[in-house]
N, C-alpha and C positions, 0 to 999 in steps of 0.2 A: 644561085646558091642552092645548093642541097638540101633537103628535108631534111632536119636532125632526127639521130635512131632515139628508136623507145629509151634506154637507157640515157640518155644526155636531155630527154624530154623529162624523163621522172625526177632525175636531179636538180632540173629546172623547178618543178613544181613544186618538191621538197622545198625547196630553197626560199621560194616565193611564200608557201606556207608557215614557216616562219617569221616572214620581214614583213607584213603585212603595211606595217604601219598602225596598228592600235594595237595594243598587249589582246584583249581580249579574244579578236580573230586569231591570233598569233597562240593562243593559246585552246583556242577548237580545232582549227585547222592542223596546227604542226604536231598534233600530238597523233590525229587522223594519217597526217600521210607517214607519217615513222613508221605507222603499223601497215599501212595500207599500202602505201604506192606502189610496192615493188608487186605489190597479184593485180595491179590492174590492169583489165584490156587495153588494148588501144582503143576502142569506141571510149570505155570508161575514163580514160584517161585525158582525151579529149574533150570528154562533159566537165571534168576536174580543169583540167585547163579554162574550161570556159566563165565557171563556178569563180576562179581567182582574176574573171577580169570585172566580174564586180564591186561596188563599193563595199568595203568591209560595213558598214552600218545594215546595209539593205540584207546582209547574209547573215550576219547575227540576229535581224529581227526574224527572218524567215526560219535558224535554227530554234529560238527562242518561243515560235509560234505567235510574236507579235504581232506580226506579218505572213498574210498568205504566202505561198512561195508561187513567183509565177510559169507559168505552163513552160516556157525555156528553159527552166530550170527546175521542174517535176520530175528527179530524175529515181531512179531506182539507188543511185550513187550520193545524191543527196538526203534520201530513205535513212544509207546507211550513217552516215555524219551525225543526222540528228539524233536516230537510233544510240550512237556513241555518246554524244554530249548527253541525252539526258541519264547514260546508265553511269555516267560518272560523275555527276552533279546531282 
């Protein structure tokens, strides 16, 4: 089966970002990739990908600063997420 293109991958993650499963993630994340998904590289989009196969709990602490964020996920794309959440809270 085929690699899916950048465009059916973003839609994916869009989508994903939304339906999380906990309103809160649902409400950092989806508002992130509305604005974001469609400039992001493939490398970045990839780390975004990898970012929503975490548990939403582990991602909220780490955007919250409850939690250190760990080295797999120290990304320059995760920078900007939390960058976003705290200039809007």
């Amino acid at each position: 089966m085929p690699e899916p293109d950048i465009d059916t991958r973003r839609r994916r993650a869009r989508f994903r970002s939304w339906h999380r499963g906990t309103r809160e993630a649902d409400l950092v994340l989806g508002p992130f990739a509305d604005e974001a998904i469609g400039t992001l590289t493939d490398t970045e989009l990839a780390q975004y990908e990898a970012l929503l196969e975490a548990p939403d709990v582990e991602i909220l602490k780490w955007i919250t600063g409850e939690a250190p964020v760990p080295a797999a996920f120290d990304t320059a794309l995760l920078t900007k997420i939390i960058a976003r959440f705290r200039a809007t809270n």
